[in-house]
N, C-alpha and C positions, 0 to 999 in steps of 0.2 A: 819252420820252412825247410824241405829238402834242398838238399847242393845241387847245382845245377849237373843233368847229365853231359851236356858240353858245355866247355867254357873258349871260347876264343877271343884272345886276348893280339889286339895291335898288326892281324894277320898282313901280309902284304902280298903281292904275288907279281914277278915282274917278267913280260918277255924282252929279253932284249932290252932297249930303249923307251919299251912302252911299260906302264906303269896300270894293270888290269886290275888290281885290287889293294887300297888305299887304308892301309893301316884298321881294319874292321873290326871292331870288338861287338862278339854278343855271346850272349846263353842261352840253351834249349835245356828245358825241367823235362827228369822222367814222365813219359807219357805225353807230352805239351807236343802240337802238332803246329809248326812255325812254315809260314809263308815266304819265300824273296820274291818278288814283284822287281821290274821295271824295264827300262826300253833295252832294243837290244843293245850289244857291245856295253852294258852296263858292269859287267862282271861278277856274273850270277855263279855261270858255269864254274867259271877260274875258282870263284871261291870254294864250289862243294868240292872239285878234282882237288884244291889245297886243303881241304878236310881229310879227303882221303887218299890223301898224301901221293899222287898220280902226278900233281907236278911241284914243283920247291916252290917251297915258301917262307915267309922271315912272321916271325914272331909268336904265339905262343899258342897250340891246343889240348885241352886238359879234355880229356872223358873217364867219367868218376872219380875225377880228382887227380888222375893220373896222368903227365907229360904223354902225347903220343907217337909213338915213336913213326919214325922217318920210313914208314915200311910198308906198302898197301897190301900183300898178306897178312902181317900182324895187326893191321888194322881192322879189318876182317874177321881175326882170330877174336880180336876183341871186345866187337859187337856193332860193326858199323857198318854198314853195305850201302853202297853207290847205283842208283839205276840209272844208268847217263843215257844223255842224249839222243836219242836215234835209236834204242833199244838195243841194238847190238846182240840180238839172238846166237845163237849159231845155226845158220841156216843148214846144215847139211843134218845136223842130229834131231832127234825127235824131240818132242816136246817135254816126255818125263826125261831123255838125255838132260835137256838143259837144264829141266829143273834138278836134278841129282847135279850136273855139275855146280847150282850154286851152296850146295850141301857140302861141295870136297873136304871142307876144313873139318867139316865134323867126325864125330867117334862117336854118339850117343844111337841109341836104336830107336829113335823115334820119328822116324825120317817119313814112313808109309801117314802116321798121322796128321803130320804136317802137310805132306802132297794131299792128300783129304782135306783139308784146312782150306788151299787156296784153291781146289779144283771144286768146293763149293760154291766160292767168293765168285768164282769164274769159270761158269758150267763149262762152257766152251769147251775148254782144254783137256777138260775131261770126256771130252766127247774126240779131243785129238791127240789123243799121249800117243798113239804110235806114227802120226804125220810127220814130215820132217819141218821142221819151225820153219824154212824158209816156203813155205807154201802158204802158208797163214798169209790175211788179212794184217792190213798197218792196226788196227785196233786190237787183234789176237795175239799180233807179236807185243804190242804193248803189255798186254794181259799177264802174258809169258814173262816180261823181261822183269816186273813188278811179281810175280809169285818165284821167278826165279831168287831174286834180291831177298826175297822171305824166308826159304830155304836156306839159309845160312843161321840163321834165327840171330836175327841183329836187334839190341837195346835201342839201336839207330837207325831209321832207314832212309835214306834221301835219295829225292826222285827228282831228277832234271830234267822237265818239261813235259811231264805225260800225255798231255794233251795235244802238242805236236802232230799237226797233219791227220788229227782225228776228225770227223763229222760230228757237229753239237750232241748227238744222238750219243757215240759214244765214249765223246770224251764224259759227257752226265756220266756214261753207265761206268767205264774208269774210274773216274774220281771218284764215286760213290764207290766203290768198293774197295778202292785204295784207302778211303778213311773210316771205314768199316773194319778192313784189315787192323788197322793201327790200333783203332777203339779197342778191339774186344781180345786185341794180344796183349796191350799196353804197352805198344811201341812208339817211341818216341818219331816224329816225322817231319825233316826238313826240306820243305816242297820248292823249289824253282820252275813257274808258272808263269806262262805267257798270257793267261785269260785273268786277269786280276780279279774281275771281282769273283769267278767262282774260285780259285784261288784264298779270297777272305771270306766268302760264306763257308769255306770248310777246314782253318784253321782258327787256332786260338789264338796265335800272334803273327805278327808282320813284320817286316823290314822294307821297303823301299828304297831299291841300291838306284845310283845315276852316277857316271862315270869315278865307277870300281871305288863308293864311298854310300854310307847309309844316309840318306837323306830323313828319312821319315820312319820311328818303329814303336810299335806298341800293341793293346789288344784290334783284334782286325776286325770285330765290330766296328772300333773308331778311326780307324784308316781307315773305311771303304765311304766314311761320312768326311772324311778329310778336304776342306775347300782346295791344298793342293795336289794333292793324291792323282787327278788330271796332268795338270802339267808338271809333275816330275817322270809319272808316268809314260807321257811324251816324250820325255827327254828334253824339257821346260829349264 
């Protein structure tokens, strides 16, 4: 059995007086594409921003075996990229601007194959490299903010809520090429998903968080059959 590509060990994450993420331990295997499922203010977000080290947190994240350091460029350097919330474009540059911007870290010349890579995944964008990203459609910037996070060429990719204010139409066509993406690079993918159950038809494991603590995890064929999977989901 290979080591796990994350390991998080006892994480915590505190604002203030509030307590968002409750000592969490799990692991993500190379390539294994892991689900967080649950209600909101559950502490999904808090957890992947303390992955990637964007805000403090107490206790332990190992990728390849290696302590990570406290730094969200080195983090980056290392193989782990964050598609947060909201997409977060840069509305004023074009679309291959943004996608070279999520390449900055790199040195290698393989940059043209990769923008190939995801403007197949997502004709679209290739139909809009010289648009400026803030013109795009809520589903295009998604498209965008996910090929941009690829563009770094991360061992990790974690995507906090893709489906976010998409039409069923395109959150399918998202998802679906989000784990298309993963499959055929063999990236590893730690998804935060507000639609649970597409969410576990399109990962290999699960965790169900409810107030910033893992209530329920394992393969998500058997979470999505879970008789509580409902009411934690609620916030039960």
């Amino acid at each position: 059995m290979s080591a796990p590509l994350l390991e998080v060990v006892g994480l915590g994450v505190r604002y203030g007086m509030v307590e968002a993420v409750r000592s969490v331990s799990f692991a993500v295997d190379p390539g294994q594409a892991m689900a967080i499922i649950g209600p909101n203010g559950a502490g999904k977000s808090s957890l992947l921003n303390a992955i990637a080290r964007i805000v403090p947190s107490s206790g332990v994240v190992r990728f390849a075996g290696e302590a990570l350091p406290h730094a969200p460029d080195r983090v980056v350097a290392l193989g782990i990229s964050l598609v947060p919330e909201g997409r977060r474009v840069f509305p004023r540059l074009t679309v291959r601007e943004n996608l070279l911007a999520g390449a900055y870290l790199r040195r290698d010349e393989d940059l043209d194959r990769d923008m190939a890579a995801v403007t197949e995944l997502f004709p679209r964008l290739s139909e809009r490299m010289r648009q400026s990203a803030g013109t795009l459609s809520g589903g295009e910037q998604q498209m965008l903010a996910i090929a941009r996070g690829f563009m770094s060429r991360p061992r990790l990719l974690m995507v906090d809520e893709p489906s976010l204010g998409l039409s069923p139409r395109l959150t399918t066509e998202v998802m679906s090429a989000l784990v298309r993406l993963t499959r055929t690079q063999g990236i590893a993918l730690l998804m935060v998903e507000q639609n649970a159950r597409m969410a576990l038809r399109s990962t290999d494991r699960a965790m169900v968080m409810a107030s910033g603590s893992i209530r329920l995890a394992g393969a998500a064929a058997e979470l999505a059959a879970h008789p509580d999977l409902e009411s934690l989901y609620l916030g039960g």
